[in-house]
C-alpha positions, -999 to +999 in steps of 0.1 A: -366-018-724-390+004-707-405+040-730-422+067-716-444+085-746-458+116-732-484+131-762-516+148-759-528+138-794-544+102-789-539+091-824-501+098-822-499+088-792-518+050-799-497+048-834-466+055-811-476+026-784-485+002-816-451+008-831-429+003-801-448-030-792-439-043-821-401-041-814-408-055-780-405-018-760-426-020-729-444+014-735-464+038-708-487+072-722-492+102-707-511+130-725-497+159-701-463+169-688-477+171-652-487+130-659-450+122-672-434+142-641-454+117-619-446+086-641-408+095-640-409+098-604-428+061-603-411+042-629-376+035-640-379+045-676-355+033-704-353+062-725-385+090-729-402+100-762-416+141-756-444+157-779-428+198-783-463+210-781-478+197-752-503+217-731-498+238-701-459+232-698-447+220-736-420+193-745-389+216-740-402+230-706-409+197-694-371+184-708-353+213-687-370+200-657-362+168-661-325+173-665-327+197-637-341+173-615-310+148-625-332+122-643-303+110-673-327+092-692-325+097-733-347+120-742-359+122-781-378+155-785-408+146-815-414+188-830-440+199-857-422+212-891-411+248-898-378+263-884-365+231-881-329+246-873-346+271-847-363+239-830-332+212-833-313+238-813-340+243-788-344+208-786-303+201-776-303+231-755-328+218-736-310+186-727-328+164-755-302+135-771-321+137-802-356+150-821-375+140-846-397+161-871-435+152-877-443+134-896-419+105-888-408+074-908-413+046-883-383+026-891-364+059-889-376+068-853-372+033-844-330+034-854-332+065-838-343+053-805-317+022-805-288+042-817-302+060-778-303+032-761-270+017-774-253+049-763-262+049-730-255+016-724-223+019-742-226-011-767-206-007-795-220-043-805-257-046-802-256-080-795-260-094-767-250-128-753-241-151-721-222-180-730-240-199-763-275-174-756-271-144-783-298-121-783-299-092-811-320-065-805-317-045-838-336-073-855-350-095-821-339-126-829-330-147-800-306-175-807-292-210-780-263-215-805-272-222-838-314-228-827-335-199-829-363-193-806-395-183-811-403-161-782-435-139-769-429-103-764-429-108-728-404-136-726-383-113-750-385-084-728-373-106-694-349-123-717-334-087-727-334-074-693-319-096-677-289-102-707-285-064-705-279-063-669-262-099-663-249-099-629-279-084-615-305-101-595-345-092-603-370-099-581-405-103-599-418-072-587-385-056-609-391-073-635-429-064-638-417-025-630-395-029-664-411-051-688-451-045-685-467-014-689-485+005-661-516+002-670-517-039-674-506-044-633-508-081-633-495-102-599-459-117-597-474-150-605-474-140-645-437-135-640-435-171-628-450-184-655-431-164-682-399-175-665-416-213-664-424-209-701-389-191-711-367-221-697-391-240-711-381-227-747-342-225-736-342-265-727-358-275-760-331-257-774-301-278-757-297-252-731-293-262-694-321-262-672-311-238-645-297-211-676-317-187-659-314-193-620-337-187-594-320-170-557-340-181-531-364-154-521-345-130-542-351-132-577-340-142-609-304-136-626-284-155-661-264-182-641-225-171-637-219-209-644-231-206-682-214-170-687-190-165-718-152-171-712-128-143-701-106-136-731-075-134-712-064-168-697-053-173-660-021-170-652-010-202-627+000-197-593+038-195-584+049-226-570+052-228-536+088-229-513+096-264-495+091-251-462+057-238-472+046-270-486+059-282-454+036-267-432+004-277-456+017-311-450+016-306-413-017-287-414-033-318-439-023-343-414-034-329-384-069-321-406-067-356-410-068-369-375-089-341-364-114-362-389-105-397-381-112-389-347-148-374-356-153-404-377-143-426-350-171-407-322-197-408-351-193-447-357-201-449-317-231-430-321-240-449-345-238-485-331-255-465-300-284-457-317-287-485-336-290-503-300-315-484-287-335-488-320-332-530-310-351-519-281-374-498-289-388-517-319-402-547-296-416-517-273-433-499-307-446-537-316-460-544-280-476-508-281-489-512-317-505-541-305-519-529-271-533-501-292-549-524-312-563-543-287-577-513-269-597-505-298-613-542-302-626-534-264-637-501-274-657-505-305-666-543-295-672-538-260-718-547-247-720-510-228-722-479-254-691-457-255-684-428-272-661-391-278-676-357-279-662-325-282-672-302-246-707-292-266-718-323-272-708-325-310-697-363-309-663-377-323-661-414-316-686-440-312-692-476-305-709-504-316-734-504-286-745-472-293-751-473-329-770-507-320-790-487-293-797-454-318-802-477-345-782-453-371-747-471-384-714-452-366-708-427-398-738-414-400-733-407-360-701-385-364-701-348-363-736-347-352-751-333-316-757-359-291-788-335-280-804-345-311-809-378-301-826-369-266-860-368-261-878-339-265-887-339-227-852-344-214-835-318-238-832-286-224-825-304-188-795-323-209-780-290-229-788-273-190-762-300-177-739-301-208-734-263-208-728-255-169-704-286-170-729-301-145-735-341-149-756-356-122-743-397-115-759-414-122-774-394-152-811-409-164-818-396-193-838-410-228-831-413-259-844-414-295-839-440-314-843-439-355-878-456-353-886-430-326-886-455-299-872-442-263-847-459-244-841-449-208-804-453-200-780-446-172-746-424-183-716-416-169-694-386-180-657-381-181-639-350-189-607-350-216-582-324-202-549-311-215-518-301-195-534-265-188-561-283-170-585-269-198-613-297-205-613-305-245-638-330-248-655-359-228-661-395-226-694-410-222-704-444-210-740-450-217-759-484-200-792-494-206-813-489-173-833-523-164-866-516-164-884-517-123-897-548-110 
């Protein structure tokens, strides 16, 4: 359940927020009535604690408004001593459910604030359950039958929520809005794990795993499936006339052939399909093969082939070329074929590569690992898509013969 304390005196207030976490209240300060106003009109609060003498507009100005502006929340009005008659009728008249004189006995305010809550929700038994889950909020004890469970105050407080509103679905964001206070503002992520950690608890304790059920994209709700008994039984359907149970019969049967016939078209497909699969298995083989062949001729094959991306940047290599460079094929990938050109050929070659320009044959050098140059003849290919757009390029690379 979700408090509201609005008092300007930061002891009271801190001894106030202390107290109510300790009875598993999600609780929010605000040290002004202008701060509370704001609050209310963020949060959905659970019942509001008000300080009389608060500054600028005091406890019982700020109550009218409230009631005014239709916000039914319990109100319990905390006043200073003295004309204690004078201020519990101010207090009612005000709209306040209830006041309490300073200084307080905890346990007192505390009964005080569930005897509240229990009348607005109408309980005339505080405890709550769904099917063998029993939850008791005068004393917090969470029970799965006769186990117990030990339970943070977080997993209390989404356990409570969502056994006081049962056939309600919370999304995270709901459930941080009720059970965390404003100032903590975690992510929806924390919920998740709570929830992870709560039916975590409930299945050690015999309960089923989906007790608490996730709605796709939704939320979380208690599972109808799991939900106590209805007190009253059912009472069975009158039977049905002959001619009535006639016509299901007729209905059934034609059902029946309706699905015989469906059966009967889907056994066709079947065997169809399962023909074309007898073809197109040898077809996969002799492809798989092919493929496999294509590749021997392609990393095996004397010239130098290899992929590159339209800048250069290469992809695929051969044999050959690693031979040629020197530099094994995995050290070769993802690096810029420029970098292996000679330094006097190099801004000719990035000249070509970025106009798209590739004379034929191309002579250019390269540089192998041991700095040697090798003068070799290469042919380039463009790799287009269906757009016509050129997404990389092939590159066959021969030594050149040296001149008589």
């Amino acid at each position: 359940m979700r408090v509201l304390v609005i008092e300007d005196d930061p002891v009271v207030a801190e001894a106030l927020h202390h107290l109510l976490g300790q009875y598993r209240y999600s609780v929010d300060l605000a040290s002004s009535a202008e701060a509370g106003l704001d609050m209310v009109a963020a949060y959905a609060y659970d019942l509001l604690v008000l300080d009389r003498g608060l500054p600028g507009m005091d406890g019982v100005s700020l109550c009218q408004r409230l009631r005014a502006e239709r916000q039914h929340m319990p109100i319990l009005l905390l006043t200073g001593q003295g004309r204690e008659g004078y201020y519990q009728a101010e207090a009612l008249n005000a709209g306040a459910d209830d006041y309490v004189v300073k200084p307080f006995d905890a346990e007192a305010l505390i009964a005080r604030l569930q005897a509240l809550l229990r009348r607005r929700n109408g309980d005339a038994q505080p405890i709550l359950t769904w099917g063998d889950l029993s939850l008791n909020p005068s004393n917090r004890q969470v029970c799965y039958g006769s186990q117990h469970l030990l339970l943070t105050p977080k997993e209390y407080s989404i356990l409570e929520l969502l056994l006081r509103n049962p056939h309600r679905i919370f999304s995270a964001q709901a459930m941080l809005d009720h059970a965390w206070d404003a100032m903590e503002a975690p992510g929806e992520e924390v919920v998740r794990y709570h929830i992870k950690e709560l039916r975590h608890k409930l299945t050690l304790a015999t309960a089923p795993k989906t007790l608490i059920e996730t709605v796709h994209r939704v939320g979380y709700r208690l599972n109808p499936m799991y939900a106590s008994p209805q007190a009253s039984p059912i009472a069975p359907p009158p039977p049905a006339s002959p001619l009535a149970i006639s016509s299901q019969v007729a209905e059934l049967t034609e059902q029946n052939q309706q699905l015989c016939t469906a059966l009967t078209a889907l056994q066709k497909s079947q065997d169809d399909l399962r023909q074309h699969l007898a073809v197109l298995r040898p077809t996969q083989a002799a492809l798989t093969t092919e493929r496999d062949y294509y590749q021997d001729l392609f990393q095996w094959a004397p010239e130098g082939y290899l992929v590159s991306d339209p800048q250069g940047i290469i992809k695929d290599v051969n044999q050959a070329i690693s031979t040629l460079l020197e530099i094994a094929p995995q050290d070769l990938i993802h690096q810029s074929l420029a970098n292996f050109v000679s330094v006097a050929d190099r801004q000719d070659f990035q000249s070509h590569l970025s106009h798209l320009s590739w004379p034929r044959p191309w002579k250019i050098r390269l540089q192998t690992r041991q700095a040697k140059l090798a003068l070799v003849l290469v042919s380039i290919a463009p790799i287009v898509d269906a757009q016509q757009r050129i997404t990389g390029l092939r590159w066959l690379i021969r030594d050149e013969p040296p001149a008589p």
